[in-house]
C-alpha positions in Angstrom: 84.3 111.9 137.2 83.5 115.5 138.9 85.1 117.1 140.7 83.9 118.9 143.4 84.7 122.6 144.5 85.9 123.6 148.0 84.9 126.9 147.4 84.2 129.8 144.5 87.3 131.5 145.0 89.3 128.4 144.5 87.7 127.8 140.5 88.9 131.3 139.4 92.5 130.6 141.0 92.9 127.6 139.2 91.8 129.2 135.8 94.3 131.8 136.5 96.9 129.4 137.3 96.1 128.0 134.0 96.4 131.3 132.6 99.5 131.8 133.9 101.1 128.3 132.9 100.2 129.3 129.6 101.6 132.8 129.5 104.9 131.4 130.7 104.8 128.6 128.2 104.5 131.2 125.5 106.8 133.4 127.4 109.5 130.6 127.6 109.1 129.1 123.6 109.3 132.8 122.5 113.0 133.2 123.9 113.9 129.3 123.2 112.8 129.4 119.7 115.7 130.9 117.7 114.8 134.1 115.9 114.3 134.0 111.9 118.1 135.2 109.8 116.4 137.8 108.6 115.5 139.5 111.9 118.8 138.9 113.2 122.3 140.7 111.2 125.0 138.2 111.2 128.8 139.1 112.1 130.8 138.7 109.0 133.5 135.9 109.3 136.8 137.4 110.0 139.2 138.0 107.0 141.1 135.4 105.2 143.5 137.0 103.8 147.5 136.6 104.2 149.3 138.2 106.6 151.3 140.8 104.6 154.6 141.3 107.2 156.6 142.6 104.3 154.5 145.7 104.3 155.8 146.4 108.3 158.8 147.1 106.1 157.9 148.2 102.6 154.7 150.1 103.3 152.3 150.7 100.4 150.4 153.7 100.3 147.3 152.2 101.0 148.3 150.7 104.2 149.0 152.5 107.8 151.6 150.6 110.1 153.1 152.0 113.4 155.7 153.5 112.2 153.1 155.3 109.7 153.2 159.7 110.4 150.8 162.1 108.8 152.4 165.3 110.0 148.9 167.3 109.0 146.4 165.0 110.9 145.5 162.4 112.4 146.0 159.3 110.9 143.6 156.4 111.0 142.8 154.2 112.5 144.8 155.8 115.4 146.6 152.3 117.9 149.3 154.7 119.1 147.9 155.8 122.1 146.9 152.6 123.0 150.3 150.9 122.3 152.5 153.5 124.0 149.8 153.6 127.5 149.2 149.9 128.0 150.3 147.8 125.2 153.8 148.7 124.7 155.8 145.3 125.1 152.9 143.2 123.7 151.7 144.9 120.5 154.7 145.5 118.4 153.2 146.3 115.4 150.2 146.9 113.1 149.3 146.9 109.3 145.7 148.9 108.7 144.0 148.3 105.6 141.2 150.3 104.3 137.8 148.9 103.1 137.9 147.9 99.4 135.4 146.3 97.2 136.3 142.7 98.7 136.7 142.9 101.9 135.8 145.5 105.2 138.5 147.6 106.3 141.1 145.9 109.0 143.5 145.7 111.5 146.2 143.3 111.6 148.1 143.2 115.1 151.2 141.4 115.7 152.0 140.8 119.4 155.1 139.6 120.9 154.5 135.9 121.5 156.5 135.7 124.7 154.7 138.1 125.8 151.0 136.6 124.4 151.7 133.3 126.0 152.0 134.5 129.7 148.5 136.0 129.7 145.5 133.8 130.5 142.2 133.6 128.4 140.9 136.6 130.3 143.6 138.8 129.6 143.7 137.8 126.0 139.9 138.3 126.1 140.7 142.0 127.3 143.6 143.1 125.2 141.6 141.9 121.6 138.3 143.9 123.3 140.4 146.8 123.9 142.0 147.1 120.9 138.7 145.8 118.9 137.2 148.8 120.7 139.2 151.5 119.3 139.6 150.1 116.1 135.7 149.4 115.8 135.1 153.4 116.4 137.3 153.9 112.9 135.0 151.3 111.1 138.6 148.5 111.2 137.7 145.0 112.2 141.0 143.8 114.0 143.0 140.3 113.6 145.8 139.0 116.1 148.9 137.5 114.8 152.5 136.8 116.3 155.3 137.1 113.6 155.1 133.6 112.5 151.8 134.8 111.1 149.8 132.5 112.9 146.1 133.6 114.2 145.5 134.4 117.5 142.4 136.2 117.7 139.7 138.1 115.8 137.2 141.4 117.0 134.8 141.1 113.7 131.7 143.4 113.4 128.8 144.1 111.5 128.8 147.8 111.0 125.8 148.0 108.9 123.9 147.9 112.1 123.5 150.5 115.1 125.3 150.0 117.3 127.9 147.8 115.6 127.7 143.9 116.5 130.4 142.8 117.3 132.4 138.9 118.1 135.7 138.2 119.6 137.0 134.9 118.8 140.4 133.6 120.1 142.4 130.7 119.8 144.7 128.8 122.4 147.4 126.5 121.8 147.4 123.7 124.2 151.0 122.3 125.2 150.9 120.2 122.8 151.3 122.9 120.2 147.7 122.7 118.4 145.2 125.4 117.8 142.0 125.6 118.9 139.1 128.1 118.5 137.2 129.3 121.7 
């Protein structure tokens, strides 16, 4: 069966709206269509390693802590500012380990758990970015633990790329007292 036109004009808008449908259909399965692993750099998982308290004591000489001082420079990665301008009654403590063969330099944080509990999500969100932040500019992923060495938190980045890509991963205890990862 034909068709017939109303008028010339009205043929070409129709191509064009056929045009159109298409280009947005492409448009549209471009950004749906997830882009191939080897375009995209993943974000390492965050470090299993133990929590090493002991060393907030004993310190090794590979390891930097708060209580860590290198009277002839700086020493790195460099949480004291942070911890004495906004952190001071939740971070208590920290245990920096440089990058070795198996693992990415990192940041362990150990928060007062009082404290920890009486922010919400956002604020927990906030204080890992934060931190994360300034221990990302060292080249230190950053973990969150309270002193029963439980996880909290992670800032994990892929430094091999520029800038840095980066993911924060927390987890919340409901009242029951279970863990889970958001």
């Amino acid at each position: 069966m034909h068709t017939p036109k109303l008028c010339d004009a009205c043929g070409g808008r129709s191509q064009r709206q056929r045009s159109f449908s298409l280009l947005l259909t492409i448009s549209l399965s471009t950004l749906l269509v997830p882009p191939s692993l080897a375009q995209t750099p993943a974000i390492p998982s965050p470090s299993n390693a133990p929590l090493e308290l002991d060393l907030l004591t004993k310190p090794k000489d590979y390891v930097i802590t708060a209580n860590t001082i290198n009277p002839e420079q700086l020493t790195v990665p460099s949480l004291w500012w942070a911890q004495q301008n906004s952190e001071r009654k939740l971070l208590d403590n920290w245990i920096a380990y440089p990058a070795s063969e198996k693992e990415p330099a990192r940041v362990d944080l150990i928060v007062n758990e009082q404290i920890w509990s009486l922010l919400d999500s956002i604020q927990r969100y906030d204080f890992v970015n934060r931190l994360g932040s300034a221990a990302r500019n060292f080249g230190y992923n950053v973990r969150v633990f309270n002193y029963q060495k439980e996880p909290l938190a992670t800032y994990t980045c892929n430094f091999s790329t520029s800038p840095a890509l980066c993911s924060i991963q927390t987890s919340v205890k409901n009242k029951i007292g279970l863990q889970r990862s958001l």
